[in-house]
C-alpha positions as CSV (number, residue, x, y, z in Angstrom):
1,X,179.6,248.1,60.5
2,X,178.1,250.8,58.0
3,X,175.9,249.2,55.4
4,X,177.0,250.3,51.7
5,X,173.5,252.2,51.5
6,X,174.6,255.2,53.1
7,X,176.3,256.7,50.3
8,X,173.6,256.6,48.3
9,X,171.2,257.6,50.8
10,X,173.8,261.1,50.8
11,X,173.8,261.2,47.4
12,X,169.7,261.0,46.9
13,X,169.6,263.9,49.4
14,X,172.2,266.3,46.7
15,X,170.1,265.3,44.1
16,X,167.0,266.3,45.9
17,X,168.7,269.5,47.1
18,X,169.5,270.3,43.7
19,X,165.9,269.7,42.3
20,X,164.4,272.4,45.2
21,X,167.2,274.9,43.6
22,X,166.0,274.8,40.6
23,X,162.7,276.3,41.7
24,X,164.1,278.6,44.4
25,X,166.4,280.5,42.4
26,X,163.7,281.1,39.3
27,X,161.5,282.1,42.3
28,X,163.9,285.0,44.3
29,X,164.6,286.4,40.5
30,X,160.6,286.7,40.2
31,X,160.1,288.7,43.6
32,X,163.4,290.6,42.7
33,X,161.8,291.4,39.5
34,X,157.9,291.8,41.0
35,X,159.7,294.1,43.0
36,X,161.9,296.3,40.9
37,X,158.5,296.6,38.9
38,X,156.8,297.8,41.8
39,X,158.8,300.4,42.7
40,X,158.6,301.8,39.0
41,X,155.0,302.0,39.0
42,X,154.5,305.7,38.7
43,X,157.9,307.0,37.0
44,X,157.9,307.9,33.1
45,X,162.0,307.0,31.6
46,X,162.8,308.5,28.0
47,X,165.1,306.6,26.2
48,X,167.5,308.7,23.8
49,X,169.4,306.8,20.8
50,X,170.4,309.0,17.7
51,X,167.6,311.1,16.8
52,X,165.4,308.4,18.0
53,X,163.8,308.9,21.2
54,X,161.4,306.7,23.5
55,X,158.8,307.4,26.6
56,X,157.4,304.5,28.6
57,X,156.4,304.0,32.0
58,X,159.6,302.2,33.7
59,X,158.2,299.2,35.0
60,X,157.7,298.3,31.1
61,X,161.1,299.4,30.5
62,X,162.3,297.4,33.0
63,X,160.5,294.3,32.0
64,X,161.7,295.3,28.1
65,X,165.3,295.4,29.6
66,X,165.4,292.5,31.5
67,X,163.9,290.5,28.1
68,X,166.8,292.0,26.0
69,X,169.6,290.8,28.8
70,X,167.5,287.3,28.7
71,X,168.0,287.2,24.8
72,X,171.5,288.5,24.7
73,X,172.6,285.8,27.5
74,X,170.9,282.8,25.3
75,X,172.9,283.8,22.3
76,X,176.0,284.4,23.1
77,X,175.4,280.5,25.6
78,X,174.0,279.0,22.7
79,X,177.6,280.8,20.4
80,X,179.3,279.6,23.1
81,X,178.1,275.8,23.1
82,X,178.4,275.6,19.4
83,X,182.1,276.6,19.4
84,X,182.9,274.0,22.3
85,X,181.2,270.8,20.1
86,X,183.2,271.9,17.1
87,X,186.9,272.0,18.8
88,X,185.3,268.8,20.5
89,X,184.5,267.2,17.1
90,X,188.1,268.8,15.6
91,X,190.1,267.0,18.5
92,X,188.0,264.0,18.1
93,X,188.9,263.6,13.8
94,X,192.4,264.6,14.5
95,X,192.5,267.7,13.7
């Protein structure tokens, strides 16, 4: 008969699987970014807002972009996360 081990010897392997994800995806968004940077080596974007206006080489833009997006994303998780503890704490007192 099948020892009581083999479930757990399944669930070791997910939790192993999911520990080489966490490296993998980190590393396909660095050659995806290596290699949107690459192909903007040479091109000059201006960037128009009001009477404002901006020239940079577009790999830096590119990196500058992809910084914003980073810092927009952890604001509006960490808004997000807030909001969820406090209707958790308000259904906890009754509320």
């Amino acid at each position: 008969m099948e020892s009581p081990e083999q479930p757990q010897a399944t669930t070791e392997r997910r939790q192993a699987s999911q520990g080489y994800v966490r490296f993998i995806v980190p590393a396909l968004v660095a050659v995806f970014i290596l290699i949107l940077v690459l192909q903007n080596l040479t091109a000059i974007w201006r960037f128009h807002f009001f009477f404002w206006w901006l020239s940079l080489r577009a790999w830096v833009m590119v990196i500058l972009l992809l910084a914003l997006g980073l810092l927009i994303g952890l604001a509006i998780s960490a808004y997000l996360r807030r909001r969820k503890r406090q209707q958790l704490k308000r259904r906890a007192n009754g509320v």
